[in-house]
C-alpha positions as CSV (number, residue, x, y, z in Angstrom):
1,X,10.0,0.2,-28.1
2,X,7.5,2.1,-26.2
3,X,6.2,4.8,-28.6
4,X,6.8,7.4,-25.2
5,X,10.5,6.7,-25.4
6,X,10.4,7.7,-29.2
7,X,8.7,10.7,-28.4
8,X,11.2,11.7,-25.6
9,X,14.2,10.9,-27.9
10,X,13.3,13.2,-30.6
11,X,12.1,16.0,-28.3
12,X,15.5,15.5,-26.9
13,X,17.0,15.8,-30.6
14,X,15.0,18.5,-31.4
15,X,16.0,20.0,-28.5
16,X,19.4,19.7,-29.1
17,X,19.3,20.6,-32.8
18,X,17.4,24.1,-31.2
19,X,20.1,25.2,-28.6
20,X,22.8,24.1,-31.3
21,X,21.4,26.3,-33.7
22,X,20.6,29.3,-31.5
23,X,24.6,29.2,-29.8
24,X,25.8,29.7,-33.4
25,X,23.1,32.3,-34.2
26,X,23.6,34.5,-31.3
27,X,25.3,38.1,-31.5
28,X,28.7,38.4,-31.8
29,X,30.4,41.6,-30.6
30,X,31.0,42.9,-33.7
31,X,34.4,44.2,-34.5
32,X,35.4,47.2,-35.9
33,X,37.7,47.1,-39.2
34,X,38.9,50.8,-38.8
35,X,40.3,50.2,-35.1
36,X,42.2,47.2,-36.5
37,X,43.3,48.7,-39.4
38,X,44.6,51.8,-37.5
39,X,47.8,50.0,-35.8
40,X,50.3,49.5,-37.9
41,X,52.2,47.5,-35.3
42,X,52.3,46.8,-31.6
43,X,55.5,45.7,-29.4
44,X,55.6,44.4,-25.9
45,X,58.5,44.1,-23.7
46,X,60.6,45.6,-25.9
47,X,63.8,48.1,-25.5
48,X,64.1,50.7,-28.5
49,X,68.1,52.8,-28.4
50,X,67.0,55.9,-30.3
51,X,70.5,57.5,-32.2
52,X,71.0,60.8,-32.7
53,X,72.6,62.2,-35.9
54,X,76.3,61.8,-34.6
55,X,75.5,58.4,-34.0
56,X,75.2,58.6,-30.4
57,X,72.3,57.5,-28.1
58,X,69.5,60.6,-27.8
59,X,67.0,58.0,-25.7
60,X,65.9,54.6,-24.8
61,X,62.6,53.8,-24.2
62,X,61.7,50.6,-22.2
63,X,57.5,49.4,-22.0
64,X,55.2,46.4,-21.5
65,X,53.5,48.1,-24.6
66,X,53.7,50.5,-27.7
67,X,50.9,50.9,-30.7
68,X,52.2,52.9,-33.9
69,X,49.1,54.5,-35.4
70,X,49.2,53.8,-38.6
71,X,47.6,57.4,-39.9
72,X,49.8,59.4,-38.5
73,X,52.7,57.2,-37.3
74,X,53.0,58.3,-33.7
75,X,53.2,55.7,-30.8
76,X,51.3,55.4,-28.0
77,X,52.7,53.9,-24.8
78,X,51.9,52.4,-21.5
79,X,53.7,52.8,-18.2
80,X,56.7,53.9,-20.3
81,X,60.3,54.5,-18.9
82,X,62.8,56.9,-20.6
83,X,66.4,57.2,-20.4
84,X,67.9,60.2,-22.1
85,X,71.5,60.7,-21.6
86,X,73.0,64.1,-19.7
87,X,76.6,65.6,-21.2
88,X,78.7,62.5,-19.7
89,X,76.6,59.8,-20.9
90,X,74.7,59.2,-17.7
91,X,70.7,58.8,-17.7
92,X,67.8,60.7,-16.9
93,X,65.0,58.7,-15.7
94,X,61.6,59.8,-17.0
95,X,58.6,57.7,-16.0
96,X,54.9,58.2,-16.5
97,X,51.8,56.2,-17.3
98,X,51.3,56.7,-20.6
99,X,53.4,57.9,-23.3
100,X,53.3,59.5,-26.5
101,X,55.9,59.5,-28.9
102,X,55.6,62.2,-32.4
103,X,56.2,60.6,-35.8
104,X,60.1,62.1,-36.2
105,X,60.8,61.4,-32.5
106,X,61.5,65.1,-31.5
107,X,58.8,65.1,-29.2
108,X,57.8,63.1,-26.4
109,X,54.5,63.4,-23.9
110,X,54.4,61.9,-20.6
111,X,51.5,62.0,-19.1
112,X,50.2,60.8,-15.1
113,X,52.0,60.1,-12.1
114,X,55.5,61.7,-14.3
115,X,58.4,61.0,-12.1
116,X,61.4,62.8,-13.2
117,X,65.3,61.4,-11.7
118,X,69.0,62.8,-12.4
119,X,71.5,60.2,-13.5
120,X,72.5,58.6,-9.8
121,X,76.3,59.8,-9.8
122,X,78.3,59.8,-6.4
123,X,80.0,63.8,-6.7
124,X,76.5,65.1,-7.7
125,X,73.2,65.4,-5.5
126,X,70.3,63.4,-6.8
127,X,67.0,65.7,-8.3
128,X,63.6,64.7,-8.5
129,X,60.7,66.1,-9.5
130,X,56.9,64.8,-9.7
131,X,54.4,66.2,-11.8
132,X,51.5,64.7,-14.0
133,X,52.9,65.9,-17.6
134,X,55.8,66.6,-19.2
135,X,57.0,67.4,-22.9
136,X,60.4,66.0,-23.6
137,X,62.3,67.3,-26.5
138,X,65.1,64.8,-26.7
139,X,66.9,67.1,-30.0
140,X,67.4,70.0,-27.2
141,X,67.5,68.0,-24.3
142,X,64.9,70.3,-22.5
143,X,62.0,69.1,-21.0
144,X,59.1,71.0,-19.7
145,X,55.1,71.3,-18.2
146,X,52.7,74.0,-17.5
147,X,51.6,71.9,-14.6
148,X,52.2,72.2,-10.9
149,X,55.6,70.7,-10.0
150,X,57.8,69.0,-7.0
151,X,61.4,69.3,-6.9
152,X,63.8,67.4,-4.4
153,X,67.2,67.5,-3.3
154,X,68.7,66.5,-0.6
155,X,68.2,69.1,1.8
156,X,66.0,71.0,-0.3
157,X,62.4,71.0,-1.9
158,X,60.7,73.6,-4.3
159,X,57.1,73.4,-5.9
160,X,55.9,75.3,-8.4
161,X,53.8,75.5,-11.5
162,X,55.3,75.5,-14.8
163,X,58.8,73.8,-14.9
164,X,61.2,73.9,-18.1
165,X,64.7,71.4,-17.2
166,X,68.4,71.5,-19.5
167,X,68.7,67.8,-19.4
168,X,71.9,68.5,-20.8
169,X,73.3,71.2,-18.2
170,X,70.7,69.9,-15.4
171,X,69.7,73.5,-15.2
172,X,66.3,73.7,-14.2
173,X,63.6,76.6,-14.0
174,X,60.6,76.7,-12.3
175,X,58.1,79.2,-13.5
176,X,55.5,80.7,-11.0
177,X,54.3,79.9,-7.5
178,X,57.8,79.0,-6.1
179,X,58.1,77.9,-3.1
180,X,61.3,76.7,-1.1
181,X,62.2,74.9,1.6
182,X,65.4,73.9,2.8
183,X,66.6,71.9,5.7
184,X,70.6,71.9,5.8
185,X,70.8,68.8,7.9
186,X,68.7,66.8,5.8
187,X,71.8,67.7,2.9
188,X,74.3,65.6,5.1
């Protein structure tokens, strides 16, 4: 053997041995125990039927994804969709991109792009409204935002800024800056 061809081979080794030992050396994005250690849990896909003290549904909450914080055991959630029921069992549509749910449940924060819908029933007009947050108190059935609002009906449409809604009653208020337009052959 040609004492060149040694030579090259253990360069080669050594050379080997080198980028071996610097790919298992090299930085690893370190990870942080607190941020692990601050879920408790985390669901995807999921469907949650929240109960109310009679025993009757007060909200379900459909997502891709939900993270309980485990310090103070509220939920955060993305692209969340919440039905909450009116006086005949019918639903409310709330949707938002992110969500935020309190510890006991009696509070609810929807926050960008909200979209608000009635329960779709034939003898009543459907309401929307469109704001970027929204508190939802699912215990009073009241919802409500200090932001600027649209409201639709068929025939109608009112902005505002502040908005508090009786999800209950479908009573709705909207607090300043009202404006109104109606179109009575849009309502046919």
């Amino acid at each position: 053997m040609n004492w060149r061809t040694t030579l090259g081979g253990l360069l080669l080794v050594g050379a080997l041995i080198s980028g071996w030992s610097a790919w298992n050396q090299r930085s690893k994005p370190s990870r942080n125990p607190s941020d692990e250690a601050s879920v408790d849990y985390i669901a995807r896909d999921f469907e949650i039927v929240s109960l109310d003290k009679q025993g009757k549904e007060a909200m379900t909450l459909r997502a891709p994804q939900m993270e309980r914080s485990r310090a103070d055991q509220t939920m955060s959630i993305v692209t969340p969709l919440f039905l909450l029921p009116d006086a005949n069992g019918q639903h409310w549509e709330m949707r938002s991109k992110t969500g935020w749910v309190s510890a006991n449940g009696d509070e609810l924060r929807l926050r960008g792009d909200v979209a608000g819908d009635s329960p779709k029933v034939p003898s009543i007009p459907p309401t929307t409204f469109r704001t970027q947050s929204l508190d939802v108190f699912p215990q009073t059935n009241s919802a409500r935002t200090a932001d600027p609002v649209t409201m639709t009906r068929p025939g109608m449409m009112q902005t505002g800024v502040g908005f508090q809604v009786d999800l209950k009653s479908r009573q709705y208020k909207l607090l300043s800056q009202v404006k109104s337009r109606y179109e009575p052959n849009a309502a046919r």
